[in-house]
ZADO-1210 file (C-alpha; in nm, 4 decimals, padded with zeros to 6 digits):
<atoms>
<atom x="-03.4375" y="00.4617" z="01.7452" code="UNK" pos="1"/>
<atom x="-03.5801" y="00.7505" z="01.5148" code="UNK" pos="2"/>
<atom x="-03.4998" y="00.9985" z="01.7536" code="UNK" pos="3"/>
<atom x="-03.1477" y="00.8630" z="01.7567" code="UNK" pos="4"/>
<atom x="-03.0918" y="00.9653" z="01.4033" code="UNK" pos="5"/>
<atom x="-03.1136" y="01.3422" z="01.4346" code="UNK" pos="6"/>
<atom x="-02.8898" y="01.3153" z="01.7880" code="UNK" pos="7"/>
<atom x="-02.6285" y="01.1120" z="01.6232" code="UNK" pos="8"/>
<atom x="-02.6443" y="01.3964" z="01.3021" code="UNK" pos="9"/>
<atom x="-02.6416" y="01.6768" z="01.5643" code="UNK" pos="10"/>
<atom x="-02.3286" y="01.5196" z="01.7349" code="UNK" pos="11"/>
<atom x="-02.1379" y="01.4356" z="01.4367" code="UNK" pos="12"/>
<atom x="-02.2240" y="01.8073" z="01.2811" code="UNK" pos="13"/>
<atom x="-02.0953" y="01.9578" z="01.6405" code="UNK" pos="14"/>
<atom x="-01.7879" y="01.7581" z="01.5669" code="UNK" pos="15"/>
<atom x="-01.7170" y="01.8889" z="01.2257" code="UNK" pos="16"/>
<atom x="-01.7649" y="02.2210" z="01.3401" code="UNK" pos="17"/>
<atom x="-01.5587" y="02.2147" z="01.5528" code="UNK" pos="18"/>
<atom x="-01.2654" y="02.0742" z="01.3666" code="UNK" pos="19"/>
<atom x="-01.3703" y="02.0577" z="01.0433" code="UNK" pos="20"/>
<atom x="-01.3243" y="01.6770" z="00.9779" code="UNK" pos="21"/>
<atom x="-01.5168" y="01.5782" z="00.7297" code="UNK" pos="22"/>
<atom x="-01.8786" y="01.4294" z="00.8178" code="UNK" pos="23"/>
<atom x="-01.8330" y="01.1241" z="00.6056" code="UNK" pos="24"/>
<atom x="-01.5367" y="00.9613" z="00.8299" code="UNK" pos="25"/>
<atom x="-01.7610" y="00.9829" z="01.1187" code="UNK" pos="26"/>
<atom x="-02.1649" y="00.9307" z="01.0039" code="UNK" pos="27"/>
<atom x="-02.0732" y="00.6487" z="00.7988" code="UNK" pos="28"/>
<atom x="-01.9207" y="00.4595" z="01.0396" code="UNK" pos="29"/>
<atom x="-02.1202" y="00.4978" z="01.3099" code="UNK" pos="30"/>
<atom x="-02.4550" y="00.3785" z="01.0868" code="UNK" pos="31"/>
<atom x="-02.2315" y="00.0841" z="01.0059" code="UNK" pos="32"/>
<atom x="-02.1449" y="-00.0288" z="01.3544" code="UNK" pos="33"/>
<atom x="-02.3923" y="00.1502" z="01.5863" code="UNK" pos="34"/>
<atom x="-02.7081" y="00.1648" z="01.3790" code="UNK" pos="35"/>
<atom x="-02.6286" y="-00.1925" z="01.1701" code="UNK" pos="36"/>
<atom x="-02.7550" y="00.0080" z="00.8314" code="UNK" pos="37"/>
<atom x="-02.5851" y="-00.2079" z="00.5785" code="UNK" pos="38"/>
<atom x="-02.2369" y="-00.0678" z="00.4434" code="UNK" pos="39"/>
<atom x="-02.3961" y="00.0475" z="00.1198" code="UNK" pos="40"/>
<atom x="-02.6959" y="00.2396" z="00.2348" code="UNK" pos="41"/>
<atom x="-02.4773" y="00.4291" z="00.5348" code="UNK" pos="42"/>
<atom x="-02.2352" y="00.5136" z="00.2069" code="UNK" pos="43"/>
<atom x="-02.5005" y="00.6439" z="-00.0232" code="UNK" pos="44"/>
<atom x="-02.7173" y="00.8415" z="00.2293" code="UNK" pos="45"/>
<atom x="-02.3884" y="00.9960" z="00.3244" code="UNK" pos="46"/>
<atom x="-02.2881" y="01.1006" z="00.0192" code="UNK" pos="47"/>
<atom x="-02.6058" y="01.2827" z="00.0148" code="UNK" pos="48"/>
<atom x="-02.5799" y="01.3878" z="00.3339" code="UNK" pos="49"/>
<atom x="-02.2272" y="01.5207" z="00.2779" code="UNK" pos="50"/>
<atom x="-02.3212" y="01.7246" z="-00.0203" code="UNK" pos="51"/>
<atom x="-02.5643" y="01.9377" z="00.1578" code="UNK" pos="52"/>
<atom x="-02.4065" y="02.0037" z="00.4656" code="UNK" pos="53"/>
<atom x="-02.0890" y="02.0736" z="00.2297" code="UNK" pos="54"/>
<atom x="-02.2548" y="02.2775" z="00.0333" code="UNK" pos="55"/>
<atom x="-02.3261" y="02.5437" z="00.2807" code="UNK" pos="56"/>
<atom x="-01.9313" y="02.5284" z="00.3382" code="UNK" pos="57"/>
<atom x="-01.8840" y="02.6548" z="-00.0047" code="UNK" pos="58"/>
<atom x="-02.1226" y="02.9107" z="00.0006" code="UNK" pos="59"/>
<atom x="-01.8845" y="03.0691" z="00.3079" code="UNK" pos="60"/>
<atom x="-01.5785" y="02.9935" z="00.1383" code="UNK" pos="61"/>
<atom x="-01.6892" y="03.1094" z="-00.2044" code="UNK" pos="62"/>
<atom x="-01.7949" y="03.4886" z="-00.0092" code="UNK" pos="63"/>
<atom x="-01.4817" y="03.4751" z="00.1514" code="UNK" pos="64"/>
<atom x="-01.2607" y="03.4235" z="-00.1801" code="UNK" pos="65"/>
<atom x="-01.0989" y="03.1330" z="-00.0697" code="UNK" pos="66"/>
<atom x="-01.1978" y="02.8805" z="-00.3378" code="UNK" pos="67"/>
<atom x="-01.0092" y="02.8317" z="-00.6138" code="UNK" pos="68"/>
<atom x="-01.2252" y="02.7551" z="-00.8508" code="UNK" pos="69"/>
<atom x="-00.9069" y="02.6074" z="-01.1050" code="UNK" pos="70"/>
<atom x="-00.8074" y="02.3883" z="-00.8524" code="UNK" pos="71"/>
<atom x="-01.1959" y="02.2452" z="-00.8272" code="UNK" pos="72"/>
<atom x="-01.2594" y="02.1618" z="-01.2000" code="UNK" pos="73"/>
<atom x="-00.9382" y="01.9778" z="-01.2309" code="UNK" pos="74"/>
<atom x="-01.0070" y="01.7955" z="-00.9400" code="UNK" pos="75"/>
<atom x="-01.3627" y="01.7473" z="-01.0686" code="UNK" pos="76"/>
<atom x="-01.2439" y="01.6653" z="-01.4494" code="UNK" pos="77"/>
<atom x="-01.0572" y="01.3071" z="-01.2595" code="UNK" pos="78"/>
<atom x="-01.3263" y="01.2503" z="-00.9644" code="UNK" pos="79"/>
<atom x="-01.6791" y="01.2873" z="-01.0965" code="UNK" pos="80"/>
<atom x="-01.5941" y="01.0675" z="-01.4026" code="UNK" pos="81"/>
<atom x="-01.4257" y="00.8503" z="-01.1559" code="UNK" pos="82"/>
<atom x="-01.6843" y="00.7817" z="-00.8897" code="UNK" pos="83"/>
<atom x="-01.9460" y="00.7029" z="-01.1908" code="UNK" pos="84"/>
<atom x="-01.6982" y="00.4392" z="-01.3387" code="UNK" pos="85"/>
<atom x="-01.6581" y="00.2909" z="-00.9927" code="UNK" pos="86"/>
<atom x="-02.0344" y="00.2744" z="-00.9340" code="UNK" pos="87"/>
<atom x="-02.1000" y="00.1551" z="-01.2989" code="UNK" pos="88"/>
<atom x="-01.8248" y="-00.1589" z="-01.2655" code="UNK" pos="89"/>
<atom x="-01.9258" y="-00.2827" z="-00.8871" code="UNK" pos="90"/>
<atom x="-02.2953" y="-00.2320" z="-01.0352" code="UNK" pos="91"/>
<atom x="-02.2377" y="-00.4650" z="-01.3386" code="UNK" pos="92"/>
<atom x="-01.9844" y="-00.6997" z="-01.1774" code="UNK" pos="93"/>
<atom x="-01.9741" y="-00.7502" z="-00.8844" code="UNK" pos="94"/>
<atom x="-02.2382" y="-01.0192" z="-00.7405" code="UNK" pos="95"/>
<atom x="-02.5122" y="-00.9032" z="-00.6166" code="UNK" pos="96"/>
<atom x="-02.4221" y="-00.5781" z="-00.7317" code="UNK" pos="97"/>
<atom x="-02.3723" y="-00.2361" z="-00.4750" code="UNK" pos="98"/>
<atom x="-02.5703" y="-00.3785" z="-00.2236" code="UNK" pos="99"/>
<atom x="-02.3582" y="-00.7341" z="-00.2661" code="UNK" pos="100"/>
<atom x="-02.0406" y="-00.5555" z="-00.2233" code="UNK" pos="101"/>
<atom x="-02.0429" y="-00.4869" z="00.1718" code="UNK" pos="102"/>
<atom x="-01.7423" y="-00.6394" z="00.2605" code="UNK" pos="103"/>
<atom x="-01.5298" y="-00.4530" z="-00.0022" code="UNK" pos="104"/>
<atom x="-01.7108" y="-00.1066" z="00.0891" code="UNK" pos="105"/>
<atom x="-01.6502" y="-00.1934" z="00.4922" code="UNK" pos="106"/>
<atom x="-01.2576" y="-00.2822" z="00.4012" code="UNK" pos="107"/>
<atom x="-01.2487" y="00.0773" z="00.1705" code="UNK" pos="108"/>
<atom x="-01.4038" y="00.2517" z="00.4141" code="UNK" pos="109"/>
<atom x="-01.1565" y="00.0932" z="00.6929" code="UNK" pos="110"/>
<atom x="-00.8333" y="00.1695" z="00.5274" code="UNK" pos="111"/>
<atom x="-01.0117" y="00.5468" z="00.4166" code="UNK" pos="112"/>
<atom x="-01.0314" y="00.5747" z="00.8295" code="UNK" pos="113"/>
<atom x="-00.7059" y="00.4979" z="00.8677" code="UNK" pos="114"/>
<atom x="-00.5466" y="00.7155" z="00.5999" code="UNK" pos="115"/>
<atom x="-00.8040" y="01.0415" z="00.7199" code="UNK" pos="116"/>
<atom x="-00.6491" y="00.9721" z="01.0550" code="UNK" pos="117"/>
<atom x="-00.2611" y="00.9479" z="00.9623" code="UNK" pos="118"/>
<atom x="-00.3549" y="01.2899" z="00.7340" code="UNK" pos="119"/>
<atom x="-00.5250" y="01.4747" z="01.0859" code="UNK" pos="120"/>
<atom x="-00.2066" y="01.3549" z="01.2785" code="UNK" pos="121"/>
<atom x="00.0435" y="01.4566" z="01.0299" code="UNK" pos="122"/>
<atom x="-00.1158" y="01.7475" z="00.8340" code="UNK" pos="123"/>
<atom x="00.1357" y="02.0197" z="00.9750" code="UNK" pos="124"/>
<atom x="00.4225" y="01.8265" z="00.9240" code="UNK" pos="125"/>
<atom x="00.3385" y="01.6854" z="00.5505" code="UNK" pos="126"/>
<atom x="00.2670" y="02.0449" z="00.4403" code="UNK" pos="127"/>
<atom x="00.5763" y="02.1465" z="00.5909" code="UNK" pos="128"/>
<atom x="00.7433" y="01.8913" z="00.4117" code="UNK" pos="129"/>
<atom x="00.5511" y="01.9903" z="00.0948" code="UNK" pos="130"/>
<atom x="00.6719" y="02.3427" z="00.1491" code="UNK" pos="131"/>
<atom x="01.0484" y="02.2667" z="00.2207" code="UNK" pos="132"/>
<atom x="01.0413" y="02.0322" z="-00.1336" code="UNK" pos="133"/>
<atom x="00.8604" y="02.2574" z="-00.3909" code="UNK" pos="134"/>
<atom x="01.0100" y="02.3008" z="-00.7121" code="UNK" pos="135"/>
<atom x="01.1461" y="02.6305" z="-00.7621" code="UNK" pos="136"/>
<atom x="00.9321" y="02.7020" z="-01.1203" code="UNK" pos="137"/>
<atom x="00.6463" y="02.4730" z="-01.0899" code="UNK" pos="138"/>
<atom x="00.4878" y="02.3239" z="-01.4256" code="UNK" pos="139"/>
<atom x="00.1248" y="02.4304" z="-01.4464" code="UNK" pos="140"/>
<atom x="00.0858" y="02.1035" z="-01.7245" code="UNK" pos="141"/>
<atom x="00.2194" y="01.8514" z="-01.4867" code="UNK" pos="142"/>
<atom x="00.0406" y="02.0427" z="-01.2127" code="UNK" pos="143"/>
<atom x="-00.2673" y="02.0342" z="-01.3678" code="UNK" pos="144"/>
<atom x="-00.2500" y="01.6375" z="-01.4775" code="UNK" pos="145"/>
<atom x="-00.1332" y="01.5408" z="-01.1579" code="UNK" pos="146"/>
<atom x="-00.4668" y="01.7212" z="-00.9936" code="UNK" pos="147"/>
<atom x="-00.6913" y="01.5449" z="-01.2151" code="UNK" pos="148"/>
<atom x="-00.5679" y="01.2159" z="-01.1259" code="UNK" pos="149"/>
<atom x="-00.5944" y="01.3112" z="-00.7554" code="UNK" pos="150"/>
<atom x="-00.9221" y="01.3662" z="-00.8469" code="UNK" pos="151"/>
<atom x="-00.9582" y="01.0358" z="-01.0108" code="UNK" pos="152"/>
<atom x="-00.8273" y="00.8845" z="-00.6961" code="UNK" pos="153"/>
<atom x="-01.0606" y="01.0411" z="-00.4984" code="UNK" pos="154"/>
<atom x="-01.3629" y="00.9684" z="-00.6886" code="UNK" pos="155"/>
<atom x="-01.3150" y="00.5694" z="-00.6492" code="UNK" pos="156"/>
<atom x="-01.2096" y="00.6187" z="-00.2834" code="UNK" pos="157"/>
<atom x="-01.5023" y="00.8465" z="-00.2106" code="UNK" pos="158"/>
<atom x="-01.7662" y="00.6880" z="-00.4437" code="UNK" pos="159"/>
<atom x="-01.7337" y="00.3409" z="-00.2122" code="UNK" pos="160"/>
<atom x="-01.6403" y="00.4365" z="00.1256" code="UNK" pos="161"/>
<atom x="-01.8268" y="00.7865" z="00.1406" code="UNK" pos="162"/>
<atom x="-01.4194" y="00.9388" z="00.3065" code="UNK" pos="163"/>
<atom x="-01.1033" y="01.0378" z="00.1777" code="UNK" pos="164"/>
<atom x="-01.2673" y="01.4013" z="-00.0080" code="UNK" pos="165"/>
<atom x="-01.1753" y="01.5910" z="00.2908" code="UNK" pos="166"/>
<atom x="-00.8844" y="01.4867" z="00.4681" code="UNK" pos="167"/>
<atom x="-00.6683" y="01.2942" z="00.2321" code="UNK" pos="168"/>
<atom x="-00.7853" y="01.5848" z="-00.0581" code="UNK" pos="169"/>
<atom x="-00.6473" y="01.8470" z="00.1486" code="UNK" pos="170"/>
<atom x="-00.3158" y="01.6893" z="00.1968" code="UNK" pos="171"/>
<atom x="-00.2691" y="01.6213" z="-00.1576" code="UNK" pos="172"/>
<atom x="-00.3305" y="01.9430" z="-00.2686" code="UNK" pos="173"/>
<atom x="-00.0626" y="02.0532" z="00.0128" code="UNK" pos="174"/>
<atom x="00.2112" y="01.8624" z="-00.1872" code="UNK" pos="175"/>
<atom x="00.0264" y="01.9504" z="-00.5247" code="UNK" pos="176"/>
<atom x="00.0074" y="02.3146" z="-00.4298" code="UNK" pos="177"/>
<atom x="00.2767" y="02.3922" z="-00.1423" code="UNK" pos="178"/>
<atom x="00.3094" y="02.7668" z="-00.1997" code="UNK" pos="179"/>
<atom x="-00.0733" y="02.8459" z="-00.1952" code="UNK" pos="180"/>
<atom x="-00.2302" y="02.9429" z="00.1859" code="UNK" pos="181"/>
<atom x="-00.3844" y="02.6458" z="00.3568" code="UNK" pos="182"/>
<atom x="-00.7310" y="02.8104" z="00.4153" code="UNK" pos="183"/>
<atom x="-00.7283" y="02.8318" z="-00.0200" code="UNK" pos="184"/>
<atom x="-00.6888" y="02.4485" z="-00.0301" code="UNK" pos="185"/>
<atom x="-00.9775" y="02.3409" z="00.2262" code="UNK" pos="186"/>
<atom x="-01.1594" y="02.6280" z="00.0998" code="UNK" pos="187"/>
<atom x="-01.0820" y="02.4453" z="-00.2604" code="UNK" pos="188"/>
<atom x="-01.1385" y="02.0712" z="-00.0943" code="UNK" pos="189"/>
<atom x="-01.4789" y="02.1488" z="00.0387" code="UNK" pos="190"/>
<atom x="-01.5992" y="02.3188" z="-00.3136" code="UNK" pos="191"/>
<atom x="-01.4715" y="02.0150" z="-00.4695" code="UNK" pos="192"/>
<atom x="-01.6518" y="01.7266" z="-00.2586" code="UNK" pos="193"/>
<atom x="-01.9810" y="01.8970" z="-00.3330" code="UNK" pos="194"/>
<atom x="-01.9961" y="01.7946" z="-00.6701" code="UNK" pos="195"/>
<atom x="-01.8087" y="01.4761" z="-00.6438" code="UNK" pos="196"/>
<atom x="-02.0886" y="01.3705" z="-00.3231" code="UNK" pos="197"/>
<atom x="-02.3541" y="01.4768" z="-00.5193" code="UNK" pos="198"/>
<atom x="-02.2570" y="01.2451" z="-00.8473" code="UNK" pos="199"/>
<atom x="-02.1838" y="00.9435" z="-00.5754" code="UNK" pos="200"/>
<atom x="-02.4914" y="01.0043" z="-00.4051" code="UNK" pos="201"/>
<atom x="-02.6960" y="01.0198" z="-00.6749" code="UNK" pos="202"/>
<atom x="-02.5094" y="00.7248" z="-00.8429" code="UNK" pos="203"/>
<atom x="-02.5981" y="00.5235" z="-00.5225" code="UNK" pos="204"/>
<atom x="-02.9685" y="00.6515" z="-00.5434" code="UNK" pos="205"/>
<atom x="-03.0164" y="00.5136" z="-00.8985" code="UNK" pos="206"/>
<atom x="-02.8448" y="00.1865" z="-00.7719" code="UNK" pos="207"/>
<atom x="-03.1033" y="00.1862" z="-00.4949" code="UNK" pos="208"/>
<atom x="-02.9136" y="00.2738" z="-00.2118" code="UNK" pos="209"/>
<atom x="-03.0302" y="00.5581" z="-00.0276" code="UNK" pos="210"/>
<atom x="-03.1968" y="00.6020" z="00.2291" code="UNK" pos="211"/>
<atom x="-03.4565" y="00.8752" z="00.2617" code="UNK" pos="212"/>
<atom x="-03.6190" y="00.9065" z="00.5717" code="UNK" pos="213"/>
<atom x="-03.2571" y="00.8515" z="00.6884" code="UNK" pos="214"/>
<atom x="-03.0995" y="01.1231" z="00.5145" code="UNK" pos="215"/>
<atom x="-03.3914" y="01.3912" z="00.6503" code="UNK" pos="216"/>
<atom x="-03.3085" y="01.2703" z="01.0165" code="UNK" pos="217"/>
<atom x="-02.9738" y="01.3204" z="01.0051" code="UNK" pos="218"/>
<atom x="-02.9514" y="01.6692" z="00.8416" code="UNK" pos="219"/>
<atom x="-03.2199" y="01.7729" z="01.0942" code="UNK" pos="220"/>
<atom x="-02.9706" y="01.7244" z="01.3748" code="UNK" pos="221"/>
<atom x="-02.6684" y="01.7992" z="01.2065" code="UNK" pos="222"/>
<atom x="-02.7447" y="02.1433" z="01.0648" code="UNK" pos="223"/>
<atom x="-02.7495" y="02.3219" z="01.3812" code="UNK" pos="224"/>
<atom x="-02.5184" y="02.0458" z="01.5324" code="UNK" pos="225"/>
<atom x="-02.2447" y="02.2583" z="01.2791" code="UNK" pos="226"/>
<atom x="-02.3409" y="02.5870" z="01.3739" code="UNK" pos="227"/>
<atom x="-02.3188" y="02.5215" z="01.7618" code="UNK" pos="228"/>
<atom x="-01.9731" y="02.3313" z="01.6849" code="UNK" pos="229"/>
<atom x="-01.8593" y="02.5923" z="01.4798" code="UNK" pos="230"/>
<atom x="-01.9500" y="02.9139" z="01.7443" code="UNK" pos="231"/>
<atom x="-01.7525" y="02.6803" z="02.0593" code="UNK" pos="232"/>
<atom x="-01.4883" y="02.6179" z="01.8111" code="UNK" pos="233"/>
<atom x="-01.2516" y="02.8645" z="01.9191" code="UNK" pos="234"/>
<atom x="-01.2682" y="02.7855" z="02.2503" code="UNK" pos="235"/>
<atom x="-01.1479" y="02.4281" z="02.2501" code="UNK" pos="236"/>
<atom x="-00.8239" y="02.3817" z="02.1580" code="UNK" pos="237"/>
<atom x="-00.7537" y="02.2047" z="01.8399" code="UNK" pos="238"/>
<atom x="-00.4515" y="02.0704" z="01.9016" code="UNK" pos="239"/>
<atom x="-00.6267" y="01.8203" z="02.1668" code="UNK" pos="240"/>
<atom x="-00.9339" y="01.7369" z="01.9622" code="UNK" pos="241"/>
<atom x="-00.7687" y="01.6453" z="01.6846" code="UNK" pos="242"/>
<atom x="-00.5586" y="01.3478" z="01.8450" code="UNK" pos="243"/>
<atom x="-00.8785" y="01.2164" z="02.0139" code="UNK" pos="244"/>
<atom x="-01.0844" y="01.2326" z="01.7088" code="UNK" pos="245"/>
<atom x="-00.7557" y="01.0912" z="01.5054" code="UNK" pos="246"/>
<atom x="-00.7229" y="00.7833" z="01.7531" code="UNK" pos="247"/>
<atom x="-01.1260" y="00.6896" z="01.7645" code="UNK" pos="248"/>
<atom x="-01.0801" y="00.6795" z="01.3602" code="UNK" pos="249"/>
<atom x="-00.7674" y="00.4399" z="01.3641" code="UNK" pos="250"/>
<atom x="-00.9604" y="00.2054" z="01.6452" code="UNK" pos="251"/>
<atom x="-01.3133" y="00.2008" z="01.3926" code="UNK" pos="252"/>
<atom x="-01.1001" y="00.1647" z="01.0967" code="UNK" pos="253"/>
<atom x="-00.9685" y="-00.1242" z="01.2670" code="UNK" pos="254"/>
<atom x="-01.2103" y="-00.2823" z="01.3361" code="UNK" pos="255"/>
<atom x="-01.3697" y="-00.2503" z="00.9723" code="UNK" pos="256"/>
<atom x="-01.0248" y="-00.3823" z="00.8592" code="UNK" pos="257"/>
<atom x="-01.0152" y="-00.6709" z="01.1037" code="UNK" pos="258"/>
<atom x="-01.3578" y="-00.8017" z="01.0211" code="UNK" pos="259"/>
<atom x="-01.2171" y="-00.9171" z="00.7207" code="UNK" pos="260"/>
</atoms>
């Protein structure tokens, strides 16, 4: 079953680069159901997981100017302080504390699945609709606010169920920020969920659930899994992966849902 670790990282990192999903919609659910790692340790080790394979994301982005780096501290000013509340409050009340709290992080992360899913099958047409709606003279203030609280959204979505900073960031920062290129606004997303995984992750690390020898395994596969994803990745058409990968997240989200 060791072994199975770094193939399951290398296919989920093949997968992201090739469409640039975010890892955390995939690796934690297939720990969950595949693996039977309890919903809090597959959540915590991915956070980790998610903020170094992320990190390298940002790195290209950042060389290619196509973070905004605004855009990322207001996001960060409503999610960081958000995912440590979150933590904090399941920690203290909930019984049994993070690792009690399985059922609500399997129902989070099933109606995150979901949502990612509607955002992949919709994406064009909500920033279209974004675009055809903007305000003629934005307001940076109300701008600005409403960013932080996206953040703050994020942070409790992201902080349980390990999904939503990808997916469901980028198409709020389409309606936030229709005028600005799309590549900007991933480029901006992934920046962003470095930080915000790496607060979550460690959170779940002080709250004892992480999972080393788990977390090496996977990145050992999914490292290069990325880079072979991401050299195919413009010869498979998007427009048919997407769907696929879209429909396999609705059916495990689901299920997640279902179970309860």
């Amino acid at each position: 079953m060791d072994l199975m670790y770094p193939l399951a990282g290398f296919a989920v990192g093949a997968i992201v680069g090739l469409t640039g999903v975010g890892g955390g919609s995939l690796m934690t659910p297939l720990l969950v159901l595949l693996f039977g790692v309890s919903p809090s340790v597959a959540v915590g080790t991915d956070l980790l997981y998610a903020a170094v394979t992320k990190a390298g994301g940002t790195v290209a982005h950042s060389l290619k100017g196509t973070v905004d780096w605004a855009i990322t501290r207001a996001l960060a000013y409503g999610s960081i302080p958000g995912a440590a509340l979150t933590l904090l409050l399941v920690h203290r009340f909930f019984p049994g504390g993070i690792g009690g709290a399985s059922k609500l992080i399997s129902l989070f992360l099933g109606i995150a699945l979901v949502l990612t899913a509607g955002a992949l099958i919709f994406r064009k047409k909500l920033q279209a609709f974004a675009q055809r709606h903007a305000p003629a003279q934005p307001n940076p203030r109300r701008t600005f606010w409403l960013t932080v609280l996206t953040g703050a959204v994020l942070g409790v979505l992201v902080s349980i169920s390990s999904v939503g900073a990808g997916a469901l960031g980028v198409t709020a920062l389409f309606f936030l920020y229709p005028s600005l290129p799309a590549h900007r606004i991933v480029g901006s997303d992934i920046a962003h969920a470095v930080p915000l995984t790496l607060v979550a992750g460690i959170g779940h690390w002080l709250l004892g659930s992480v999972d080393w020898f788990l977390l090496g395994s996977l990145l050992l596969g999914s490292l290069p899994g990325i880079w072979v994803g991401s050299q195919i990745s413009a010869k498979v058409p998007e427009k048919v992966l997407r769907p696929i990968l879209a429909c396999m997240l609705v059916l495990i989200g689901s299920k997640l849902i279902a179970a309860h």
